[in-house]
C-alpha positions in Angstrom: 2.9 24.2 -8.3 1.7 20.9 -8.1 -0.8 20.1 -10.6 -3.9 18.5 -9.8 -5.5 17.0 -12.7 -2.3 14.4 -12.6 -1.5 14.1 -8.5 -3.3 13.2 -5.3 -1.9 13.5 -1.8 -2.1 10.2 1.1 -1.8 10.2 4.6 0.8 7.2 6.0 1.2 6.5 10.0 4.9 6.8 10.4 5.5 3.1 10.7 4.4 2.9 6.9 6.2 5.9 6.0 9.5 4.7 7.5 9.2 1.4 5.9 8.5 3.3 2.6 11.9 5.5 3.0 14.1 2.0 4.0 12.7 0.3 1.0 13.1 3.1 -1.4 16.8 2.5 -1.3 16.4 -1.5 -1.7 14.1 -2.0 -4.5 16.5 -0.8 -7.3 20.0 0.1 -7.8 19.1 4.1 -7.3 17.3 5.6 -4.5 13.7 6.1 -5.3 11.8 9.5 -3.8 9.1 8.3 -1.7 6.5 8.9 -4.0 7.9 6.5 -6.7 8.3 3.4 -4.0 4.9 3.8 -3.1 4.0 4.1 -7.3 6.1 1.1 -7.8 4.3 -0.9 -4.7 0.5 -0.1 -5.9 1.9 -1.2 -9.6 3.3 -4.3 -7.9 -0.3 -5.0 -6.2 -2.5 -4.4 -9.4 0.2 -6.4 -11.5 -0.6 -9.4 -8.2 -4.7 -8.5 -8.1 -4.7 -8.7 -12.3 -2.6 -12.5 -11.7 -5.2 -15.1 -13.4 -4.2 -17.1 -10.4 -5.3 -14.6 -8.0 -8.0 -15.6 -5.5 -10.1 -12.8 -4.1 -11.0 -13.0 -0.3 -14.1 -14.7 0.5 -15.6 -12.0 2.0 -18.2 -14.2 4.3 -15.6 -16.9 5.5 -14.3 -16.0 9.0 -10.1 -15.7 8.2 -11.4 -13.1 5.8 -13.8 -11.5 8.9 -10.7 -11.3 11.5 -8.6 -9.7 8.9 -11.1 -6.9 8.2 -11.4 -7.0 12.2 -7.8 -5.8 12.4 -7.4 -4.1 9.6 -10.3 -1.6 11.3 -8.4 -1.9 14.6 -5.6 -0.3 13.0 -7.2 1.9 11.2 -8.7 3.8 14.5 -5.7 3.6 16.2 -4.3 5.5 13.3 -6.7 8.7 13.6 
């Protein structure tokens, strides 16, 4: 049985998920389970975010405001 106090469960659209399964036997020289490419992808994105070089969005400029735009498109198209 899974335990909880270490795991959490995510929903993917299958566009993400079959993404997920192609790069999980490209990103090292063994197939990876699912799970692990999309461990090694949010490690990849903190490591990126965590970069001193980094530069957060501007929330208020409007490149920032058409990418939320679509990203909440996509999201409802989703559910």
């Amino acid at each position: 049985m899974t335990d909880i106090t270490k795991y959490k469960n995510v929903s993917l659209s299958k566009e993400a998920y079959q993404q997920l399964k192609k790069q999980s036997k490209q990103v090292t020289d063994v197939d990876l389970s699912i799970s692990k490419t999309v461990e090694l992808a949010s490690n990849v994105l903190q490591g990126i975010i965590e970069d001193p070089h980094w530069v957060k969005p501007l929330r208020g400029s409007p490149a920032y405001q058409h990418f939320k735009t679509q990203l909440i498109n996509e999201n409802r198209q989703d559910n």
